[in-house]
C-alpha positions as CSV (number, residue, x, y, z in Angstrom):
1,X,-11.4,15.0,-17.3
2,X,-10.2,16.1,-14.1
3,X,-13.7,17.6,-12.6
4,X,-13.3,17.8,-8.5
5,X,-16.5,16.5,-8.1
6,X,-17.5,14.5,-11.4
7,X,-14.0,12.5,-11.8
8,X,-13.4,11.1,-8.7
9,X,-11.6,7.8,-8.3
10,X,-12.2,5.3,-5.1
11,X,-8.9,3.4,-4.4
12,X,-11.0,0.4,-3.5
13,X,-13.0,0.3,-6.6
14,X,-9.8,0.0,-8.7
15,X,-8.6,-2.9,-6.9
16,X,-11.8,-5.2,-7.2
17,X,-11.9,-7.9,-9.9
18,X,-13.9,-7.7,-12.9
19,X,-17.1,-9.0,-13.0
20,X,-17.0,-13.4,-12.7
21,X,-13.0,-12.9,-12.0
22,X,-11.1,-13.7,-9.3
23,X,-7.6,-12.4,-8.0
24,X,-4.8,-14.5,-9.0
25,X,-2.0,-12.1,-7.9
26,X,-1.1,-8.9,-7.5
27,X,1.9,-6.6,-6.9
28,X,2.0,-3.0,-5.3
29,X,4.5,-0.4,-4.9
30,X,4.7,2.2,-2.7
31,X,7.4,5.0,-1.1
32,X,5.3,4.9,2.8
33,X,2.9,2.2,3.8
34,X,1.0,2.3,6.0
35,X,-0.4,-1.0,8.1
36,X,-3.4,-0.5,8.8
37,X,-4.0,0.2,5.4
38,X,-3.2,-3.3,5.1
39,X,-5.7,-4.3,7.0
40,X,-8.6,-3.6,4.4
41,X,-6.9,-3.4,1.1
42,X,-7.1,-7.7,0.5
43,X,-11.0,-7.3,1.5
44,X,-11.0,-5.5,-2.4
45,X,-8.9,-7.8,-3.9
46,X,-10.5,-11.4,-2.5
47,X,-13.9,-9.8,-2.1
48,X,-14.7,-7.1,-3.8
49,X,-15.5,-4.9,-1.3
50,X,-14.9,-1.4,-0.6
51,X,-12.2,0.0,1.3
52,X,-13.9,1.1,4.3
53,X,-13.4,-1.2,6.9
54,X,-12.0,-0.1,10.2
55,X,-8.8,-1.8,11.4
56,X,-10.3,-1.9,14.8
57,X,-13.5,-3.2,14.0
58,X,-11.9,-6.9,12.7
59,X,-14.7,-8.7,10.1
60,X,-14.8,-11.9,9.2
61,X,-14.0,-11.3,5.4
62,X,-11.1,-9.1,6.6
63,X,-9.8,-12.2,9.0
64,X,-10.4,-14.3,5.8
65,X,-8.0,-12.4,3.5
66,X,-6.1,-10.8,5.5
67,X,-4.7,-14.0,6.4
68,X,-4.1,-15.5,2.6
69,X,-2.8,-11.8,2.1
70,X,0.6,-12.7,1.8
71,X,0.1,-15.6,-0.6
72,X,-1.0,-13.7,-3.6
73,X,-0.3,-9.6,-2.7
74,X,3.4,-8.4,-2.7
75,X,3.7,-5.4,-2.0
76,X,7.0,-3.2,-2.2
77,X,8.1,0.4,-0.2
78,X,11.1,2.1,0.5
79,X,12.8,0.8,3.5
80,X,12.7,2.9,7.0
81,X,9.2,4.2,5.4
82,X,7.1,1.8,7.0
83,X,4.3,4.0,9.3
84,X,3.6,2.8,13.0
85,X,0.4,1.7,13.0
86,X,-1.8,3.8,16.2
87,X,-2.5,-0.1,17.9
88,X,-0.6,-3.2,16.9
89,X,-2.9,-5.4,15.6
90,X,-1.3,-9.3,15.8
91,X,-3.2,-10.2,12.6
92,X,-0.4,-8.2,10.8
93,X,2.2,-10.7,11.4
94,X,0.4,-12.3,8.5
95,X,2.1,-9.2,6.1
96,X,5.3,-10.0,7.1
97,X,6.0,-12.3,3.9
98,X,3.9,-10.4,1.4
99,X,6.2,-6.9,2.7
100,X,9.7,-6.3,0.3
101,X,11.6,-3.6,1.5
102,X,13.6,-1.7,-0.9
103,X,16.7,0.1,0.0
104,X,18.3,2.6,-2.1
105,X,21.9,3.3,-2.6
106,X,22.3,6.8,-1.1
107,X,20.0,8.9,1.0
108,X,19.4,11.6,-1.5
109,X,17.2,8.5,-3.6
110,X,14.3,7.2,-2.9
111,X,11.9,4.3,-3.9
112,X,9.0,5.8,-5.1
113,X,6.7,4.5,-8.1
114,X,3.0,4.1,-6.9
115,X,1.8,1.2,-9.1
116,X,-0.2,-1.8,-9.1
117,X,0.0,-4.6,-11.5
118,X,-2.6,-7.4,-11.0
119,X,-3.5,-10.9,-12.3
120,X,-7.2,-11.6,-12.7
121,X,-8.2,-15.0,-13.9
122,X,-11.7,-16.8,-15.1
123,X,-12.9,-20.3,-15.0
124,X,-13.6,-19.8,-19.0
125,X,-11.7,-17.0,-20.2
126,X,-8.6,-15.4,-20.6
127,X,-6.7,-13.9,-17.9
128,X,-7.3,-9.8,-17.1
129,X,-4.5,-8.0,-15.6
130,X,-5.0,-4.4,-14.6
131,X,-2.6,-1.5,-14.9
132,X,-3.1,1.0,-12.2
133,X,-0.6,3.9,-12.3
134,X,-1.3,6.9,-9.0
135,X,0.2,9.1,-7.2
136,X,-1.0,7.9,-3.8
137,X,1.1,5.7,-1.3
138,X,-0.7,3.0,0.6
139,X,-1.8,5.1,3.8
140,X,-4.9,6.4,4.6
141,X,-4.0,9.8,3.8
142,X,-6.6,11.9,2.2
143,X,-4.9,14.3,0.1
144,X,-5.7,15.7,-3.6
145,X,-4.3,12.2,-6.1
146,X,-4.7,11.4,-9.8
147,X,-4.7,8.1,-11.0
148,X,-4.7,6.1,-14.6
149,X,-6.6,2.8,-14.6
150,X,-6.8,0.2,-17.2
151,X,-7.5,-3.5,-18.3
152,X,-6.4,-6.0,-20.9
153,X,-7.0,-9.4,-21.6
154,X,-4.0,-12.3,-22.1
155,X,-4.0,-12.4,-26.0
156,X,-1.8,-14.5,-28.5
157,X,1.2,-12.0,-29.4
158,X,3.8,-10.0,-27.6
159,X,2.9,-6.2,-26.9
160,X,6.2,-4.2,-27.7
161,X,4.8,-1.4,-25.6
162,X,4.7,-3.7,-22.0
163,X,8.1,-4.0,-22.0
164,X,9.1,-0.9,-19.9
165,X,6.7,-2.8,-17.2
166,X,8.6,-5.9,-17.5
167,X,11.4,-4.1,-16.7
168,X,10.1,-2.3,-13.9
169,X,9.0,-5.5,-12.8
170,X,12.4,-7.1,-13.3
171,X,14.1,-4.4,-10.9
172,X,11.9,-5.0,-8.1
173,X,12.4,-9.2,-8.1
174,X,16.4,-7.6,-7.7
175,X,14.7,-6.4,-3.9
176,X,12.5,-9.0,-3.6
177,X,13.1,-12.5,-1.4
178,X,10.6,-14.6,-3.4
179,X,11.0,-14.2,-7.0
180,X,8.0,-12.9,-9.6
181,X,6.7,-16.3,-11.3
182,X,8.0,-16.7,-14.7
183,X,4.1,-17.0,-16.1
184,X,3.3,-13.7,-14.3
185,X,5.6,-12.4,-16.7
186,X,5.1,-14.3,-20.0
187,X,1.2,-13.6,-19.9
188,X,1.3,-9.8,-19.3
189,X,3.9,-9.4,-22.1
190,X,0.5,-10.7,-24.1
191,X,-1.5,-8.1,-22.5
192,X,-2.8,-4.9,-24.7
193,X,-3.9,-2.2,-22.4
194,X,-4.2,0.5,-25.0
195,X,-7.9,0.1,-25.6
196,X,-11.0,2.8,-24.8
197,X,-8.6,5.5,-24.0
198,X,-10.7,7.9,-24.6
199,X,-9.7,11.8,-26.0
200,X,-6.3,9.4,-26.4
201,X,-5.1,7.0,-29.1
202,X,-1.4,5.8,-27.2
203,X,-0.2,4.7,-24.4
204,X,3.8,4.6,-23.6
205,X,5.4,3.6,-19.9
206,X,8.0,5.1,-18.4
207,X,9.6,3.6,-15.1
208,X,12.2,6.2,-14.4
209,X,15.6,5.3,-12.9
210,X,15.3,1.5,-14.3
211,X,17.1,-0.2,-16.6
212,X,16.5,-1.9,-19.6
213,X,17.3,-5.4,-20.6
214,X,20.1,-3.6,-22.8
215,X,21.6,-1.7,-19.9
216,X,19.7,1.7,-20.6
217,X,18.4,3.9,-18.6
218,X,15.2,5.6,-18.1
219,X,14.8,9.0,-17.8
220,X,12.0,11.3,-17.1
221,X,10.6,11.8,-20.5
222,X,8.9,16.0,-19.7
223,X,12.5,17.6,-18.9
224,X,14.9,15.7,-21.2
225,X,12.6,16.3,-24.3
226,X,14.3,18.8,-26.8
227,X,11.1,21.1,-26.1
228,X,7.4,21.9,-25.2
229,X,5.1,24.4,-27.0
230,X,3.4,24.6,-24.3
231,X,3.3,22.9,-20.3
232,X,1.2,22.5,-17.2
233,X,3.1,21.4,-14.2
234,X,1.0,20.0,-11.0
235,X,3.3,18.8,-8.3
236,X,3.5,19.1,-4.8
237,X,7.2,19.1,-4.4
238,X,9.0,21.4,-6.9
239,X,13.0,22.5,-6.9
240,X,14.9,25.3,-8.6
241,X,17.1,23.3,-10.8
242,X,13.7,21.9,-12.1
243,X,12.0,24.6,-12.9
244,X,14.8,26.4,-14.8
245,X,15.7,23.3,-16.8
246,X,11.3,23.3,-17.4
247,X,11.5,27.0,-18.4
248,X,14.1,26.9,-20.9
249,X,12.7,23.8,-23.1
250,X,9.8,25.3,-23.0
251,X,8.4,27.9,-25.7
252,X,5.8,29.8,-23.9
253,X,5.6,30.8,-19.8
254,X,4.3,27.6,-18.6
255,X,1.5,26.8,-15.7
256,X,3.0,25.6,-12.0
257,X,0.1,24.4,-9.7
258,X,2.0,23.4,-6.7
259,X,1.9,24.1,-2.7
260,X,2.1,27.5,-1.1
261,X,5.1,26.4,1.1
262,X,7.0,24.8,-1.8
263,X,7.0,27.4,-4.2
264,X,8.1,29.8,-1.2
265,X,11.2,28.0,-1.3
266,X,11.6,28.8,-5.0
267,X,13.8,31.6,-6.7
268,X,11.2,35.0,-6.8
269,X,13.0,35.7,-9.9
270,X,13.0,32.2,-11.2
271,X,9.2,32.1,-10.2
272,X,8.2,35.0,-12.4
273,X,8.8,32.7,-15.6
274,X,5.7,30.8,-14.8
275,X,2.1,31.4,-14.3
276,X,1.9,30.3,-10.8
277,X,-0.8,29.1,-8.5
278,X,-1.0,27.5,-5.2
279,X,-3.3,25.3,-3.8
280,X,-6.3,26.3,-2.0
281,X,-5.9,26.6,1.7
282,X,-10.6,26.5,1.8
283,X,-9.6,22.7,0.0
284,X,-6.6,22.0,2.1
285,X,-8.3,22.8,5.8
286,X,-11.6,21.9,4.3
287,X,-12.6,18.6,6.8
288,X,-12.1,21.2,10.0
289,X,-14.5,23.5,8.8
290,X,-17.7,22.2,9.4
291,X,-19.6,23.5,7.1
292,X,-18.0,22.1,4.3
293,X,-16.7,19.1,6.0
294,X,-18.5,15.5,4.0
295,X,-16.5,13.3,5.4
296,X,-17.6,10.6,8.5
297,X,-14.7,9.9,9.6
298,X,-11.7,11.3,11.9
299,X,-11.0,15.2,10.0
300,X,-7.8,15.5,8.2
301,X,-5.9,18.2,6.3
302,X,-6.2,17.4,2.5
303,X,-3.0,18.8,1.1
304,X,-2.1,18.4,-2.5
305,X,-0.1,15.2,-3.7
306,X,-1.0,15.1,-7.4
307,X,1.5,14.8,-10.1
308,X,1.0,15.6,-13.2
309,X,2.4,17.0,-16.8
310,X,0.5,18.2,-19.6
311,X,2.5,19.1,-22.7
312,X,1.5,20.4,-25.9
313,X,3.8,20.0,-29.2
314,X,3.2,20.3,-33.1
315,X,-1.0,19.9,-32.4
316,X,0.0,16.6,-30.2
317,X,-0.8,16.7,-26.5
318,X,0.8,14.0,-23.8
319,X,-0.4,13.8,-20.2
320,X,2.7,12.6,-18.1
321,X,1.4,11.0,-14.2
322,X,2.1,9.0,-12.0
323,X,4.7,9.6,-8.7
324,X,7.3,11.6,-10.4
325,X,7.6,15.0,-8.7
326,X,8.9,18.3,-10.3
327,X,12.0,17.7,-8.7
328,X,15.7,16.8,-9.8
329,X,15.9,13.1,-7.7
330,X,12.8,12.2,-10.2
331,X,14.1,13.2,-13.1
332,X,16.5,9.6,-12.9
333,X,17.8,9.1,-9.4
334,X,15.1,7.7,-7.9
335,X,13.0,4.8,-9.0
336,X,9.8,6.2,-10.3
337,X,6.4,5.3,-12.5
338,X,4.4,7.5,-15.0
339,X,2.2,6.7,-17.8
340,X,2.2,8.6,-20.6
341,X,-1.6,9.5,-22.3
342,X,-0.9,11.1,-25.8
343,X,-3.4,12.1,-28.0
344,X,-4.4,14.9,-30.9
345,X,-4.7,18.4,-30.0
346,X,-8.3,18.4,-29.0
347,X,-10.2,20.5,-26.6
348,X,-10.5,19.4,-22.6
349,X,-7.1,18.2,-22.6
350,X,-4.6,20.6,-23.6
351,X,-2.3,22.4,-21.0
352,X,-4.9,25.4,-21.0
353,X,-7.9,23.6,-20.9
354,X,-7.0,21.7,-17.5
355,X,-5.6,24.8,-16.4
356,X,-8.7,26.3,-16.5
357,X,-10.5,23.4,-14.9
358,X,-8.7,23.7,-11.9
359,X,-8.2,27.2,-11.4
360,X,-11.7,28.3,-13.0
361,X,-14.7,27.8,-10.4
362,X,-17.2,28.0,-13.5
363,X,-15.4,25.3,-14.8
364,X,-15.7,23.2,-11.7
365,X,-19.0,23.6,-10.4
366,X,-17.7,26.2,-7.3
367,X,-14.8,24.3,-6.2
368,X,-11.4,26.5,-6.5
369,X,-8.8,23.6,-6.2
370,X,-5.9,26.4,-7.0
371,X,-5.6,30.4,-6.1
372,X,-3.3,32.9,-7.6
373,X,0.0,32.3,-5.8
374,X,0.3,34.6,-3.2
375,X,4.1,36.0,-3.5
376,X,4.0,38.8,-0.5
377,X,3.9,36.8,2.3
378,X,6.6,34.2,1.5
379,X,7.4,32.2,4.3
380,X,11.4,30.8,4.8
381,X,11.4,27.2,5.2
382,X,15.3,27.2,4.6
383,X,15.7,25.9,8.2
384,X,12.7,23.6,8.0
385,X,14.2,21.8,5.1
386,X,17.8,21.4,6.4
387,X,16.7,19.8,9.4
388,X,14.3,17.3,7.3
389,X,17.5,16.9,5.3
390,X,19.4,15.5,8.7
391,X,16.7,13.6,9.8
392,X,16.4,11.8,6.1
393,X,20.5,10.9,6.1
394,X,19.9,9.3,9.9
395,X,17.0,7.6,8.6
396,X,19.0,5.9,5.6
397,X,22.0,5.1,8.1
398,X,19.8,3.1,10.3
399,X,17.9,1.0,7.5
400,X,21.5,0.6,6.5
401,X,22.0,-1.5,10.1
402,X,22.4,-5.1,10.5
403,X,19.7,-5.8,12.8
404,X,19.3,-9.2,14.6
405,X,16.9,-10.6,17.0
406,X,16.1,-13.6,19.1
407,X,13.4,-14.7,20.6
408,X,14.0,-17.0,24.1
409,X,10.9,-18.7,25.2
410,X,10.7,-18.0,29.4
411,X,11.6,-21.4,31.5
412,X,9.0,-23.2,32.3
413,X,6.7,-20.9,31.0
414,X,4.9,-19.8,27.1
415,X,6.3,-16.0,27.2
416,X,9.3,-14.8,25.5
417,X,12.2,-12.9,26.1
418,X,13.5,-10.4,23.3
419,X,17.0,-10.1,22.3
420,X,18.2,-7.3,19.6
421,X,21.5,-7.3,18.7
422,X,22.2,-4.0,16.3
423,X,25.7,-3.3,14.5
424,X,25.8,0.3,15.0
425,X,30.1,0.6,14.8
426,X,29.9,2.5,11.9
427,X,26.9,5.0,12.8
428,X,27.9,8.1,13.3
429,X,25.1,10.3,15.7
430,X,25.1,14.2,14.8
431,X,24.7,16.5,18.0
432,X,21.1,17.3,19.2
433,X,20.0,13.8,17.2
434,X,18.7,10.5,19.5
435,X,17.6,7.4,18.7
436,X,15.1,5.2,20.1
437,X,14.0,1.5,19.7
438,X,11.3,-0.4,20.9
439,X,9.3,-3.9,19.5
440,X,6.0,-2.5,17.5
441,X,3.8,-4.2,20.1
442,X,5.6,-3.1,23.6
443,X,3.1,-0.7,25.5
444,X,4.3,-0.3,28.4
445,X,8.1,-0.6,28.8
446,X,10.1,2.8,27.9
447,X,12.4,2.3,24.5
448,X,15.8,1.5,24.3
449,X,18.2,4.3,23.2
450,X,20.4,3.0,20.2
451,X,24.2,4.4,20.7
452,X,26.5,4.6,17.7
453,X,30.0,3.7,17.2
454,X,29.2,0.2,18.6
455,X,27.3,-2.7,18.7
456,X,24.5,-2.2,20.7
457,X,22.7,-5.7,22.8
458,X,19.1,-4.7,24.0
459,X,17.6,-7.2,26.2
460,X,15.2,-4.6,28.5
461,X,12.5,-6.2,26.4
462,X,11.0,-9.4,28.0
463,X,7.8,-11.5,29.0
464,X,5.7,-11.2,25.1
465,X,3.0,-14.0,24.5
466,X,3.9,-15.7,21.2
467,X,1.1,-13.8,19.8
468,X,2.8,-10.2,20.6
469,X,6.1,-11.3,18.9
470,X,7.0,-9.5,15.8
471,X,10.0,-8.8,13.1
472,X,9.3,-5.3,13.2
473,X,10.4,-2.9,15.5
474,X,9.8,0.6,16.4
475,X,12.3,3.4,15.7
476,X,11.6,7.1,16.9
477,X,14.7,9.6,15.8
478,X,14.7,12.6,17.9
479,X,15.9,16.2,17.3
480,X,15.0,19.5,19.2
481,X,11.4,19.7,18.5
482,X,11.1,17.7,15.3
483,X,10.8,13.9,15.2
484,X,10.0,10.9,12.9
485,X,9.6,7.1,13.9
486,X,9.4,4.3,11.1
487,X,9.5,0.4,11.5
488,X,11.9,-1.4,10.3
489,X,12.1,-5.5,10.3
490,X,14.8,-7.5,12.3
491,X,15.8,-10.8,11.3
492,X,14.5,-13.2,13.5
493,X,13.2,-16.8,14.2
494,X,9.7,-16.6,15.3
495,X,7.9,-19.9,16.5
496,X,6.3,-22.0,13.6
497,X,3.2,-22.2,15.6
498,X,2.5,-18.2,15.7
499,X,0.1,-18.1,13.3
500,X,-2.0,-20.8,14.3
501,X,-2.1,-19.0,18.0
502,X,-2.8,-16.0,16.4
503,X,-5.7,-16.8,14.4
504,X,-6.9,-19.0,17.3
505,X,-6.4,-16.2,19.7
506,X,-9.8,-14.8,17.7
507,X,-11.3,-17.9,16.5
508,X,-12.1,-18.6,20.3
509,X,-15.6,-20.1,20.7
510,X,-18.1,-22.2,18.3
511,X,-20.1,-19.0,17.9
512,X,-17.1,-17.4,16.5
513,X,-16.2,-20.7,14.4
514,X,-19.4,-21.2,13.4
515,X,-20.1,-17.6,12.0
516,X,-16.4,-18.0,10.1
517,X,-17.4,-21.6,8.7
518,X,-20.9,-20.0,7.7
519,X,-18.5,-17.2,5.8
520,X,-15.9,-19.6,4.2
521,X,-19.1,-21.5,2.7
522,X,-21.3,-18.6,1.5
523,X,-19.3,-15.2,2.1
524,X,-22.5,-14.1,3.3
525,X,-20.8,-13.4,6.9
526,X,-19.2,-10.2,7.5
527,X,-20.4,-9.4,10.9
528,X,-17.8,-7.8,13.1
529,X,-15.9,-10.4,15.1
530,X,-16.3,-9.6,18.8
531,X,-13.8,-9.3,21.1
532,X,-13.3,-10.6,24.5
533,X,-12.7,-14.8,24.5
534,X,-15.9,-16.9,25.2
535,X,-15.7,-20.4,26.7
536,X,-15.2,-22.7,23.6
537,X,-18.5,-24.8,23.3
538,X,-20.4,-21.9,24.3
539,X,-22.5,-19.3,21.9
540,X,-22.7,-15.8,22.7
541,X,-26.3,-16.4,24.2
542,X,-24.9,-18.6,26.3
543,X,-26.3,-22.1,25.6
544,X,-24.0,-25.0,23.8
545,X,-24.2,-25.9,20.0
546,X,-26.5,-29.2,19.5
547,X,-26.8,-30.7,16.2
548,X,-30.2,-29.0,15.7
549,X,-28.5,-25.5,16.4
550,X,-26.3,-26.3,13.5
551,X,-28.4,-27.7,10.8
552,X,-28.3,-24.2,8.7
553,X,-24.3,-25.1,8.3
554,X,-25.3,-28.3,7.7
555,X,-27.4,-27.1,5.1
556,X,-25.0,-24.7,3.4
557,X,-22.3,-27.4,3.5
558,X,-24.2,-30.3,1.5
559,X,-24.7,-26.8,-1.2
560,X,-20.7,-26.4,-1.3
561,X,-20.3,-30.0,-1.4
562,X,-22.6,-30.2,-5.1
563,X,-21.6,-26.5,-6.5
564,X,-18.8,-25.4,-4.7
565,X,-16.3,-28.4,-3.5
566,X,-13.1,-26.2,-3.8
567,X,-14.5,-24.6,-0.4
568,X,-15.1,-28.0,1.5
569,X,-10.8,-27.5,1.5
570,X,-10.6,-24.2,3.2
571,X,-13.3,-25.5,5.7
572,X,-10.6,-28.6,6.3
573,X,-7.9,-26.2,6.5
574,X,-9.7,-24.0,9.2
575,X,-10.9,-27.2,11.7
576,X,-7.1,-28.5,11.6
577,X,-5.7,-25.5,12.3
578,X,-8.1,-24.5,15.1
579,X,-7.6,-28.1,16.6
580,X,-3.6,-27.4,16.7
581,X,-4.3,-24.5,18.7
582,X,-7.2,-25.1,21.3
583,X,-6.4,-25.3,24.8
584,X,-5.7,-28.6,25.6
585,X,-7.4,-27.6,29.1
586,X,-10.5,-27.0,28.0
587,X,-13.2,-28.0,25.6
588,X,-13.1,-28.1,21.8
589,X,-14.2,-25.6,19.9
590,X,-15.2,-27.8,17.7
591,X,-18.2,-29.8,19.2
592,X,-17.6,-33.4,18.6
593,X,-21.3,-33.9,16.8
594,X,-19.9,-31.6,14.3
595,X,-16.2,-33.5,14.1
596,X,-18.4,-36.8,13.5
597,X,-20.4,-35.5,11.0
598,X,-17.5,-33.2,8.8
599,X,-16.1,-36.6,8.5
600,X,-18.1,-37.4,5.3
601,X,-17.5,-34.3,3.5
602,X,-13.9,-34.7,4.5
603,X,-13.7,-38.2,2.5
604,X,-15.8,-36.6,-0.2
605,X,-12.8,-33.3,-0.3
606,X,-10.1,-36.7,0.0
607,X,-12.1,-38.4,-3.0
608,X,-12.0,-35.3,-5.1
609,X,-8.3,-34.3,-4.7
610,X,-7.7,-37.8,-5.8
611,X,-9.9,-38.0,-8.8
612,X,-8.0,-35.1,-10.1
């Protein structure tokens, strides 16, 4: 059940809709995101496509749901864990609503549960909702996950089991700015996801660090059990008051798969209670050998990020996973997710079976995921840990920050002028430590250093096109010869006509508009969207639309009209907004033989919406 090669899980696949469904709203959470990830996760969830578009290369079903993103995707992440994206792209600015940013109380806690709860719905049947429980933040990081996937439809009766998710759910509208709707909530209290579990027969949730609606905590369910027959531990992160509590509840030596590096951090003596091994550097450094290297993209070191717990008690077996590490914040400090699988004492998923799966290359057609640890060359990462200790108490401080902005449009001109204004009288700078700022789309202009004790006005930051203005902003922290940067968002008034200059900004000739209206009508478009602007009225080939040219839209629009009218709306939707924002300089975009003749099937959309 947890092959290498014949278990694998694609991240897209579990976000498309079932089969004749469509997405209705769903809600992530992560500890880091990443942007760009952003960029091609909605293309799953609107579309049903795989996640293997390139942020650089922009589609038109990418534009398309990138840009409703926000309206039904929420996802949440710890604050001051926001990755800078390698280009700023202005298409995120569409994120900015559908981003919460969770801030914990004290630096030593940390946001972390990787879950995603979505709403599926059907023009005949009863809503789906999926339950999808990893171990994986939302970057594009390639590292060794596991992951627990699994439907159920809206029925007629409460589910006593979904109520741990309710009140995970509950603690992240406390973070949130718009609030959960009430009939996400009633209907998945409906939902029984318990079905087709396989070697399993129960399912129990456990969002660690939350609450209850009678005040109770959740704790992590492995260590504060009175005791384990048997255990398997997989985790990439492990700690010594962990492992001894793990070692003492437990009746036999247990199984710790974990990282070289961690476990050389670890107690030798402490170490010699379990049957240790590390995972394989061949896996880890696998995509920079070429001969082993599948993969077509950019190579990448594949490190282990798996969590997982296997337990074994009076002939019953439970598999614990999700984002809890073997680590004392996850055992109730932080905020974390696991799902529980339990099941009878059956072979293939006791502790020694998947033991022997991953350490056994019979048992895994060749692929060694985990060596015997290697205890003689132990490496001290004492300093190494400190230092990322530091650096994690400056990163809390500054999401801490009051951090204001204002944008100042340029006399007489359409640029802007930035203005941050950040309350640093209470930050306190530890020797050898800087801080830098800068907006996430400046390029050129060297960042501002942020000095504490005071409040600190930057106004270096000046002459951005309304298109290259953003909430977030760039923070690099400094120290010897180690250094992290993280966004964080500002408050800030933007202009109520960004969006419409950012989408126009790439909607900018009739080729383009045409290939997006020919997309909206038959999502049969997903060519990449070319860059450079072409004069509006003008095709790529370089002659201009005539009516003849666009029979075929013509065509497909009398189709939408008769089987599809809900799509005649987001057709309306895309001419107004592109009329908003054309150049009032030059020539429409929209030919005016195609303004004439949308005129019908815009009285026909008006007709429909009133008959309703």
């Amino acid at each position: 059940m947890l092959h290498p090669k014949q278990n694998r899980i694609d991240y897209g696949d579990q976000l498309i809709p079932p089969a004749g469904y469509t997405l209705q709203r769903a809600i992530g959470t992560t500890y880091s995101l990443d942007l760009e990830a952003l960029m091609v996760l909605p293309v799953a969830l609107f579309y049903s496509q795989p996640l293997d578009g390139d942020p650089a290369e922009l589609r038109y079903d990418m534009l398309d749901a990138i840009t409703k993103a926000a309206e039904k995707i929420t996802i949440y992440c710890q604050k001051a864990q926001i990755k800078v994206p390698h280009k700023y792209h202005a298409l995120l600015a569409y994120w900015e609503n559908g981003i919460e940013e969770v801030q914990m109380a004290h630096y030593d806690q940390s946001f972390h549960p990787k879950v995603w709860i979505i709403k599926y719905i059907h023009p005949e049947f009863p809503p789906v909702y999926r339950l999808l429980v990893t171990s994986r933040n939302l970057t594009f990081a390639r590292d060794w996950d596991v992951a627990f996937s699994t439907d159920g439809a809206v029925g007629e009766e409460d589910v006593k089991l979904n109520m741990p998710l309710i009140d995970f759910l509950k603690e992240l509208d406390k973070h949130g700015k718009t609030p959960i709707e009430e009939d996400f909530y009633s209907d998945l209290q409906k939902v029984k996801f318990d079905k087709d579990l396989g070697k399993f027969n129960r399912l129990r949730l456990h969002p660690i660090g939350v609450k209850d609606l009678l005040g109770k905590q959740f704790l992590n369910p492995v260590s504060t059990a009175k005791g384990w027959e048997d255990l398997l531990i997989v985790s990439p992160f492990v700690d010594n008051t962990t492992l001894k509590t793990l070692s003492k509840i437990c009746g036999t030596k247990p199984y710790l798969l974990s990282r070289k590096e961690e476990m050389d951090s670890i107690d030798l003596e402490l170490l010699l209670k379990f049957k240790c091994f590390q995972f394989s550097k061949l896996i880890e450094y696998s995509e920079l050998n070429e001969e082993l290297n599948e993969s077509d993209g950019s190579d990448s070191i594949q490190n282990l990020h798996a969590k997982l717990f296997v337990t074994q008690q009076e002939n019953k077996i439970s598999w614990f996973l999700g984002s809890a590490n073997c680590t004392d914040p996850a055992q109730g400090r932080n905020i974390e997710f696991m799902v529980e699988l339990r099941g009878d004492s059956l072979p293939g998923i006791r502790p020694k079976d998947i033991f022997n799966q991953l350490t056994n290359p019979e048992k895994a057609d060749g692929v060694t995921l985990f060596e015997p640890y290697d205890s003689e060359n132990r490496n001290d990462i004492t300093e190494w840990k400190k230092n990322e200790i530091e650096l994690r108490k400056i990163r809390h401080a500054l999401a801490l920050l009051t951090i204001k902005g204002k944008a100042i449009q340029i006399e007489g001109g359409t640029a802007y002028d930035l203005v941050i204004e950040i309350d640093a009288s209470l930050l306190e700078m530890l020797a050898g430590f800087n801080v830098k700022i800068k907006p996430i789309s400046e390029e050129n202009k060297k960042p501002a250093f942020l000095i504490g004790g005071q409040i600190n006005l930057i106004k270096q930051f000046t002459g951005y096109a309304e298109t290259r203005l953003s909430p977030f902003l760039e923070f690099e922290i400094c120290c010897n010869d180690s250094k992290c940067s993280f966004l964080l968002m500002m408050e800030i008034e933007l202009p109520t006509g960004r969006f419409n200059k950012i989408f126009s900004s790439i909607i900018d000739s009739s080729d383009k508009f045409l290939k997006y209206l020919s997309f909206l009508i038959t999502g049969e478009e997903t060519a990449v969207i070319e860059t450079g602007t072409n004069k509006p009225g003008v095709t790529n080939g370089g002659y201009t639309h005539s009516l003849f040219d666009q029979l075929p839209i013509y065509e497909k629009l009398l189709i939408a009209s008769s089987r599809y009218p809900e799509k005649l709306a987001a057709v309306d939707k895309l001419m107004q907004r592109l009329k908003d924002e054309s150049p009032k300089n030059h020539e429409s975009i929209i030919s005016e033989e195609f303004e004439e003749f949308w005129q019908i099937f815009r009285l026909y959309n008006q007709s429909l919406q009133h008959a309703k």
